[in-house]
C-alpha positions in Angstrom: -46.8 94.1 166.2 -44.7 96.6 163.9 -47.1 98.1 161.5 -45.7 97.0 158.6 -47.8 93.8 159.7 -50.8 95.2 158.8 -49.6 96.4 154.8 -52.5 95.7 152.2 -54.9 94.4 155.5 -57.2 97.6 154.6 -57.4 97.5 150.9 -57.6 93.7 150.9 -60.8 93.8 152.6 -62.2 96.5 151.1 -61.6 94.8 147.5 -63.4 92.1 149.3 -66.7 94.0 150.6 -67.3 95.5 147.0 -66.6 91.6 145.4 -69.3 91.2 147.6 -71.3 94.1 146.3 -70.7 92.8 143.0 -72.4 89.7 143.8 -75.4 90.7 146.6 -76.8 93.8 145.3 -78.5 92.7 142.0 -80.2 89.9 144.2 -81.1 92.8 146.7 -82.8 94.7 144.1 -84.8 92.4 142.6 -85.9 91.6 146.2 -86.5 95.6 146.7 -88.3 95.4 143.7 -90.7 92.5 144.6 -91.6 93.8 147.9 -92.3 97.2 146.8 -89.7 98.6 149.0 -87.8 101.8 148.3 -84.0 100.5 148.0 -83.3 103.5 150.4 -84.0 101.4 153.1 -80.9 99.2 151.9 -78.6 102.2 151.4 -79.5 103.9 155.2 -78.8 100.1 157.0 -75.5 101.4 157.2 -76.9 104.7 159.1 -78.6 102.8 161.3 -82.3 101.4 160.9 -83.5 103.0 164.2 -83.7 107.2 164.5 -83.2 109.2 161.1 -82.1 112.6 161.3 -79.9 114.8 159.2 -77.0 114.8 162.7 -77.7 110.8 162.8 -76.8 110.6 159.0 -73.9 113.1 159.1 -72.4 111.5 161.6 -72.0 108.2 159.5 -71.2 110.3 156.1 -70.0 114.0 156.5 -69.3 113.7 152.9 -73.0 114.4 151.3 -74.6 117.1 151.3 -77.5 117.2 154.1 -79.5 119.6 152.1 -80.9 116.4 150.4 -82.1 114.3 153.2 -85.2 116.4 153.9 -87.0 115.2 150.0 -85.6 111.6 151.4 -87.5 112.0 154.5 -90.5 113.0 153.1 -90.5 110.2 150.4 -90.3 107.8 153.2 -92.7 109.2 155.6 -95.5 109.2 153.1 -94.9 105.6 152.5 -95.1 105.3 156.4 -91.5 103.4 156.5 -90.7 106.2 159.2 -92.7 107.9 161.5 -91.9 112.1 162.4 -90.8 112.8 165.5 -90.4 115.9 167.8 -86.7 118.1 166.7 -86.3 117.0 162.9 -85.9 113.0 164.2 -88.1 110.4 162.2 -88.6 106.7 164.2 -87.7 103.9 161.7 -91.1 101.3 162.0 -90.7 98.5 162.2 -92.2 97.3 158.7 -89.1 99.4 157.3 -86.8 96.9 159.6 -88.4 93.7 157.8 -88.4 94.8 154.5 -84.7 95.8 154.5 -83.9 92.7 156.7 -85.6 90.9 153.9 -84.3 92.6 151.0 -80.3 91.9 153.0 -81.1 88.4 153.2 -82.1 87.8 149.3 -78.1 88.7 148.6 -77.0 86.8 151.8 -79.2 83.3 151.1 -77.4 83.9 147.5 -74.7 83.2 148.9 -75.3 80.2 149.8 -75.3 78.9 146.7 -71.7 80.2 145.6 -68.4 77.8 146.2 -65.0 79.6 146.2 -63.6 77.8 149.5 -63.7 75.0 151.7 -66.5 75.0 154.5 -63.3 74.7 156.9 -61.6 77.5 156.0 -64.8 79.6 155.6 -65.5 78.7 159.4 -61.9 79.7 160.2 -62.1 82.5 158.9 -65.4 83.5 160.1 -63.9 82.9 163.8 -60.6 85.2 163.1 -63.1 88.1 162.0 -65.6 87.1 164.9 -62.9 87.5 167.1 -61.8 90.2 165.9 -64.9 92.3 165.7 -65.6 91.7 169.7 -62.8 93.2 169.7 -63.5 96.2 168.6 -66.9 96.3 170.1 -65.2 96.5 173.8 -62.2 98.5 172.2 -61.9 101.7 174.5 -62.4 105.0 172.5 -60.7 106.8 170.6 -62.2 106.6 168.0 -66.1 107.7 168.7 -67.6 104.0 167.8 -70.5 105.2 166.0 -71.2 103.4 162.8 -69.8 100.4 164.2 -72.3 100.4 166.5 -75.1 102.1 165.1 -75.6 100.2 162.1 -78.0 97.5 161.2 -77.2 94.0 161.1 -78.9 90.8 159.5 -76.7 88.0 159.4 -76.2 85.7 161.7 -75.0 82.6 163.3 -77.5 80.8 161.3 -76.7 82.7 158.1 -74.7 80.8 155.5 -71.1 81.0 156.6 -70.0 83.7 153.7 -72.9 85.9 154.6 -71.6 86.3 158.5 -68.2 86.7 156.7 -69.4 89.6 154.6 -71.8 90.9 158.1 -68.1 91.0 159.9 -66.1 93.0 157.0 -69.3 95.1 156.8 -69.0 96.1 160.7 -64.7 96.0 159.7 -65.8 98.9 157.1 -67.7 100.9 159.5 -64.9 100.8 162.5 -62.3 102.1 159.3 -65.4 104.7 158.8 -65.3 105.6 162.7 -61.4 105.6 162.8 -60.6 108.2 159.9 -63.9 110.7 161.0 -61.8 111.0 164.1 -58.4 111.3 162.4 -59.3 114.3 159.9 -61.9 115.7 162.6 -58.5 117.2 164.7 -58.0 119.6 161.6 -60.6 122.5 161.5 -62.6 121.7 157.7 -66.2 120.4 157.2 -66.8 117.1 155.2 -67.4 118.6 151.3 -64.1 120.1 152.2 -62.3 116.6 153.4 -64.0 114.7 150.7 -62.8 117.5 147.9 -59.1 116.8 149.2 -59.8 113.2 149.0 -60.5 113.2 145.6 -57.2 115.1 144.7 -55.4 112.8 146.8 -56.4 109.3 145.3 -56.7 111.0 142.0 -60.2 110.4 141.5 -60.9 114.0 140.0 -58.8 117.2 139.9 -62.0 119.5 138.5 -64.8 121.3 140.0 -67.0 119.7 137.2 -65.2 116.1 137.5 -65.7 115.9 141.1 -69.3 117.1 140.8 -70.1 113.9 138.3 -68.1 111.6 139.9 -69.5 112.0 143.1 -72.8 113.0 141.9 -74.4 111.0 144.8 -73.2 113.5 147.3 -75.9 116.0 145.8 -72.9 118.5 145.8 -72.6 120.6 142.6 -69.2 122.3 140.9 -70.0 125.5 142.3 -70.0 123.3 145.8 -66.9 121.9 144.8 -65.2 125.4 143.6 -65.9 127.2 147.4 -64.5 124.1 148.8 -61.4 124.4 146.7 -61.0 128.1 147.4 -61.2 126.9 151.3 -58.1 124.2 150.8 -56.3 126.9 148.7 -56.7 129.4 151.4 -55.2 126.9 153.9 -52.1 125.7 151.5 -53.0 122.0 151.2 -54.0 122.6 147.1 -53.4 124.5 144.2 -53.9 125.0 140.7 -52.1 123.8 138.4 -51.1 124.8 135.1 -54.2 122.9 133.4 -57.2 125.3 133.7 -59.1 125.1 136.2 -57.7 122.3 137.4 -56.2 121.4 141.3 -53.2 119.5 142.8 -52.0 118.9 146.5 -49.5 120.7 147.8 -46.3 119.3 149.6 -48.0 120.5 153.0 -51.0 119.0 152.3 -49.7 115.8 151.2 -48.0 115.8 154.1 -50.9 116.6 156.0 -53.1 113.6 154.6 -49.9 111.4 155.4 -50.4 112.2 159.1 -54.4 111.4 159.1 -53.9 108.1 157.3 -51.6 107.2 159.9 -53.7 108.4 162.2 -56.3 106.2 160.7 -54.2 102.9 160.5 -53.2 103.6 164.1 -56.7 104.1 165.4 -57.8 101.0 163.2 -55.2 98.4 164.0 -55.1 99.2 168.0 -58.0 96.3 168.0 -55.7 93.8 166.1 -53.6 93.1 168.4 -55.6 90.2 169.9 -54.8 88.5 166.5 -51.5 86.5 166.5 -49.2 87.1 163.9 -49.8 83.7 162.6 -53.5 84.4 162.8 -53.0 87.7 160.9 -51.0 86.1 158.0 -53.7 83.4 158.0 -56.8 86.0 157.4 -54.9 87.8 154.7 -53.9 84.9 152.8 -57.7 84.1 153.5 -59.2 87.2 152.1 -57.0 87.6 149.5 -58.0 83.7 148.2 -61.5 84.8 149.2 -61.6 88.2 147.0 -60.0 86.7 144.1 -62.8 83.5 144.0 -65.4 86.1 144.5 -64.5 88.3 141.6 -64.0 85.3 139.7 -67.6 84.7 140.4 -68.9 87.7 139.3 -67.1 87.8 136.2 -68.3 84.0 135.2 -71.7 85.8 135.5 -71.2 88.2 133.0 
């Protein structure tokens, strides 16, 4: 199916996950809150609810610096939520499993309660991304399926139809996390570096000191953020600009992050193929309906 297929497939789902955000996580806080479990346990799902280690986390998010995982492990061992094991490895119990299945499930049985589209077309659009996910599950590599596979799931087929939805997007978000780690992995720089470029590319900051507040939950400071754009300087993707202290991308390096987003799509979309294209119009037009009613939702709320 010619690419151009798949325009807008990406960011209309991911405009749907964080509609979903929008709506789920204040449910899943409270729910933290009352069981007296550390949202942490929420936020690592995605890293996999089984073996914690700073390689286990890194290899879901390059992007953060590991140098803050050790005060996380400690704060969950002393509440016993994981266990230490032999190398630097900490076993998830499984008391830490319940609680964030628990916690999950207050956003997902939420859902339950919202109406933004018939019970038909929920179902059919549960079965395209159902389909589609096996998919990907028996999809050869690459790329390296890791977060696909690693992380930890709660809904199910007896969840309310919109929270299997959001569990498939969810597992759609990691295999988009899997396919560009193993696009920009063929060029020779480290996460903080990738994630620096990033943020000059979708314009998100173009400072040492804006990237180090915007992405203060990397635990990366400006200094971090300076080396790192001293290190895409030497290679000739950035620059500065005339504004001081301040960084652009290059031609070459624009170029360069052209080749790993198509990298990305082409890694992605391989799966995608065991949609028709009737099928494929019919989930976007779905999503799209679906993200719209959702934010609706949210804003109604407010």
């Amino acid at each position: 199916m010619p690419a151009e297929d798949y325009a807008g497939v990406w960011t209309s789902i991911y405009a749907t996950i964080r509609a979903f955000w929008a709506l789920t996580e204040p449910r899943i806080h409270a729910a933290a809150q009352m069981l007296e479990a550390p949202m942490e346990l929420y936020y690592c799902a995605e890293l996999g609810l089984d073996v914690f280690s700073v390689h286990n986390f890194q290899e879901r998010d390059p992007y953060s610096n590991p140098a803050q995982y050790p005060a996380l492990f400690a704060k969950l061992t002393q509440g016993e939520w994981i266990l230490p094991q032999s190398q630097g490895e900490y076993r998830v119990t499984e008391s830490a499993r319940t609680a964030a299945r628990s916690v999950i499930r207050a956003g997902d049985d939420f859902l339950e309660s919202v109406e933004v589209l018939s019970v038909r077309d929920l179902q059919r659009m549960n079965e395209l991304l159902q389909r589609l996910v096996k998919q990907i599950q028996a999809a050869p590599e690459p790329p390296p399926k890791w977060a696909i596979l690693k992380r930890f799931r709660v809904a199910d087929e007896a969840s309310p139809l919109l929270a299997q939805i959001r569990e498939a997007l969810m597992d759609l978000f990691a295999y988009r996390d899997d396919s560009h780690r193993a696009a920009w992995r063929t060029f020779p720089v480290d996460g903080l570096s990738w994630n620096t470029f990033g943020m000059l590319w979708d314009n998100t900051a173009d400072t040492p000191a804006d990237m180090a507040r915007q992405a203060a939950f990397r635990g990366y400071t400006a200094e971090d953020y300076r080396r790192a754009l001293d290190t895409l300087t030497a290679r000739g993707w950035v620059t500065r600009s005339d504004a001081p202290d301040t960084f652009v991308i290059t031609p070459i390096g624009k170029k360069l992050r052209d080749v790993v987003e198509q990298l990305t799509d082409a890694y992605f979309y391989i799966p995608w193929a065991s949609l028709s294209r009737d099928d494929l119009v019919e989930l976007l037009q779905g999503l799209r309906q679906l993200r719209e009613r959702l934010e609706a939702v949210v804003l109604a709320a407010h």
